[in-house]
C-alpha positions in Angstrom: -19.6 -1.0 50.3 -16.7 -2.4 52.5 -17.3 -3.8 56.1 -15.4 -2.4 58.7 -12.6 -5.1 59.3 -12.2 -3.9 63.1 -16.2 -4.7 63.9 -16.0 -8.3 62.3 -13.2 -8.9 64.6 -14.9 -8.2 67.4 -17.8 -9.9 66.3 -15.8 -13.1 65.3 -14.3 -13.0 69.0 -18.1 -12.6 70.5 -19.2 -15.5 68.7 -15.9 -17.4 69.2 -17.5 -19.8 71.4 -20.6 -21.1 69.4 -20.6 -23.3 66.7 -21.6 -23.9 63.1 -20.8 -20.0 62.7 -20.4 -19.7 59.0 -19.1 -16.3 57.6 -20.3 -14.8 54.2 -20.3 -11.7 52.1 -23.7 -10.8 51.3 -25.9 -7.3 52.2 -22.8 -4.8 50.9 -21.4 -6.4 54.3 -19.9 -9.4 56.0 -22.7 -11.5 57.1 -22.0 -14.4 60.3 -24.3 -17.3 59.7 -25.2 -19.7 63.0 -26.4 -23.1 62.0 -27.3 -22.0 58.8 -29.1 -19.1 59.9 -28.5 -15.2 59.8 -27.9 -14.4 62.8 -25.7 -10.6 62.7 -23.0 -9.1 60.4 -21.4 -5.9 59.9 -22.7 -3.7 57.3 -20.2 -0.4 56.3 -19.8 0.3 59.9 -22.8 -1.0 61.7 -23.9 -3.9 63.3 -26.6 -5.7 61.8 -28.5 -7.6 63.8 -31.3 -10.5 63.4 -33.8 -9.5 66.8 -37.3 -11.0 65.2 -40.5 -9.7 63.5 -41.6 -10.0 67.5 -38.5 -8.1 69.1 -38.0 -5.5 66.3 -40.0 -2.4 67.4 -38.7 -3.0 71.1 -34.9 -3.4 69.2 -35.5 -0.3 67.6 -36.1 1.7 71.1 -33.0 1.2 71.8 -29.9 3.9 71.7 -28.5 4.1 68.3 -30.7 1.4 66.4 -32.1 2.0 63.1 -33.8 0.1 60.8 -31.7 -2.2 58.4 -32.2 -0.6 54.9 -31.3 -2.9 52.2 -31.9 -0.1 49.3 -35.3 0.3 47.0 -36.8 1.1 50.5 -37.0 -2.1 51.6 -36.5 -2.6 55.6 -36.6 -6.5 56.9 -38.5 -6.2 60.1 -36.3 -9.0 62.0 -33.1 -7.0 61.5 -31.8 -3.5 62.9 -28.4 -1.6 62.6 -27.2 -0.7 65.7 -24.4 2.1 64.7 -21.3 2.1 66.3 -21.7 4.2 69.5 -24.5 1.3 70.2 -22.0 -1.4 70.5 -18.9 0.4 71.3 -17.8 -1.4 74.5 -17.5 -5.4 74.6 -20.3 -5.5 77.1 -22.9 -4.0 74.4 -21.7 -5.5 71.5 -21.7 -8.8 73.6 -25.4 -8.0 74.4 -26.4 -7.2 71.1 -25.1 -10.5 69.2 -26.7 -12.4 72.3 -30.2 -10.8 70.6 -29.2 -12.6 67.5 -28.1 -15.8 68.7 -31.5 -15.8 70.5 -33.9 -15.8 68.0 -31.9 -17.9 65.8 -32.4 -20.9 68.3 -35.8 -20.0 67.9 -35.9 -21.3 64.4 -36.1 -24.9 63.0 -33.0 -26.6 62.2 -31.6 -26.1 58.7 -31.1 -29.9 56.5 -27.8 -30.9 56.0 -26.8 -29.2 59.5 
């Protein structure tokens, strides 16, 4: 499944300013890596987004998020899809990869980074 080339745009400009922002294909989507670690991505037209095992229910309450689904049933509880709607302005999509870069400066630094 292709990535929606207009979301990754905006994402790469919303992350424009941080570095060690890596960009891979992985997920059916286009996945950005921060410092080694997933931090959001754009899978088919949604935003994926890495919120935490701790943050994922509240993630989850918001408007248009849905659990990532990553086929067989299986649904990572530290990442959500926020569908477009969700992250339609710059404001929201802002806010939402700010929940990713959050949590990944929770976690310990990557070797070789």
């Amino acid at each position: 499944m292709a990535h929606d080339d207009k979301a990754a745009d905006r994402v790469r400009s919303a992350l424009a300013n941080h570095s060690g922002v890596l960009e891979i294909r992985m997920m059916g989507g286009l996945v950005f890596m921060v410092q080694g670690h997933m931090c959001c991505g754009i899978h088919d037209h949604d935003l994926m987004v890495r919120v935490g095992p701790k943050a994922y229910e509240k993630a989850l309450r918001e408007p248009h998020a849905k659990p990532l689904d990553i086929g067989g049933g299986r649904r990572p509880r530290a990442f959500i899809c926020v569908e477009p709607e969700g992250y339609s302005t710059e404001q929201t999509l802002t806010d939402w990869v700010a929940r990713g870069l959050e949590f990944v400066a929770t976690l310990p630094e990557k070797e070789g980074r």
